[in-house]
C-alpha positions in Angstrom: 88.3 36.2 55.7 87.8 39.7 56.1 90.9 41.0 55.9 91.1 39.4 52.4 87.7 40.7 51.4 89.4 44.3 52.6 91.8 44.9 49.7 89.1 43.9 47.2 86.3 46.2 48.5 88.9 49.4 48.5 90.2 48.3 44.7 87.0 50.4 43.6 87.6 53.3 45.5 91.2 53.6 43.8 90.1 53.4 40.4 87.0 55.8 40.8 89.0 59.0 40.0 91.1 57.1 37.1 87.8 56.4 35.2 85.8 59.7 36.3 89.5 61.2 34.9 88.4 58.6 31.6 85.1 59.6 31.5 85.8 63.3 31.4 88.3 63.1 28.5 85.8 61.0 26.8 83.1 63.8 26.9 85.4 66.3 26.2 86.5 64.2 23.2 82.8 64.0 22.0 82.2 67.2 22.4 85.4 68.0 20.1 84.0 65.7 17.5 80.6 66.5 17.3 81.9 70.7 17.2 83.8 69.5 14.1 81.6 68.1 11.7 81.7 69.1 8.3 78.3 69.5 6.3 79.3 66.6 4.4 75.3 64.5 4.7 76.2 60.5 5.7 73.7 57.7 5.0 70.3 58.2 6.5 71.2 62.4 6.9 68.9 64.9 5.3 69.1 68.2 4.4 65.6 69.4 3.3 63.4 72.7 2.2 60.2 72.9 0.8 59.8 74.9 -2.4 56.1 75.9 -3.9 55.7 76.5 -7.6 52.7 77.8 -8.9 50.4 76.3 -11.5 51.8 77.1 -15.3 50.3 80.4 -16.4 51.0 80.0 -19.6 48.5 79.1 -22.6 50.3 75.4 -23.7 50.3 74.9 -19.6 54.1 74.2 -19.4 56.6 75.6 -17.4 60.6 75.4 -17.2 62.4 76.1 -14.0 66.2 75.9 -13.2 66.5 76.2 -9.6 70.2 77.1 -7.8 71.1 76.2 -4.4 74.4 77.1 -3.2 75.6 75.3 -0.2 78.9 74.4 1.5 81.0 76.4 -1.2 78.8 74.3 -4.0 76.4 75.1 -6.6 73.9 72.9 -7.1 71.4 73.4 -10.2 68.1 71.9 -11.1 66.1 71.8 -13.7 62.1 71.2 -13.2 59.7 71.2 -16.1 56.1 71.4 -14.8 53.3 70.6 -16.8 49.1 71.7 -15.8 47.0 68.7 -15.4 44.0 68.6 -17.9 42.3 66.5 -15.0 42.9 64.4 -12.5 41.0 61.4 -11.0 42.1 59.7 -7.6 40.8 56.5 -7.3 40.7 54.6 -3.7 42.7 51.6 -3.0 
């Protein structure tokens, strides 16, 4: 019985350095990917800034913005027209 149980128990032992081997080329391949990306954003991604705009200065309280963000070799453009609130009222839920 234990000479059987022998081969079994040193099976392990041979295939440690294979899968260490695996598990090295697996983080190395990882690592490869994740260097590689692309800015493209995926589902769930973000790419975020914050940008403050003043209240309208001007006498009919409007104001017309085009805003141009170049990333990644685009251009994007966007066009915000704010308007001054005469009042405002928050009422509680």
């Amino acid at each position: 019985m234990i000479q059987r149980a022998l081969p079994q128990l040193s099976q392990p032992l041979k295939n440690k350095p294979e899968f260490d081997a695996i598990r090295v080329q697996g983080a190395k391949k990882l690592e490869a990917l994740n260097y590689s990306k692309d800015n493209t954003l995926l589902p769930s991604e973000v790419y975020a800034g914050i940008i403050t705009l003043k209240a309208p200065d001007k006498t009919d309280g409007k104001a017309k913005y085009t805003i141009t963000i170049p990333f990644a070799g685009e251009t994007h453009s966007f066009q915000v027209i704010q308007t001054k609130l005469e009042s405002y009222s928050a009422s509680a839920i």
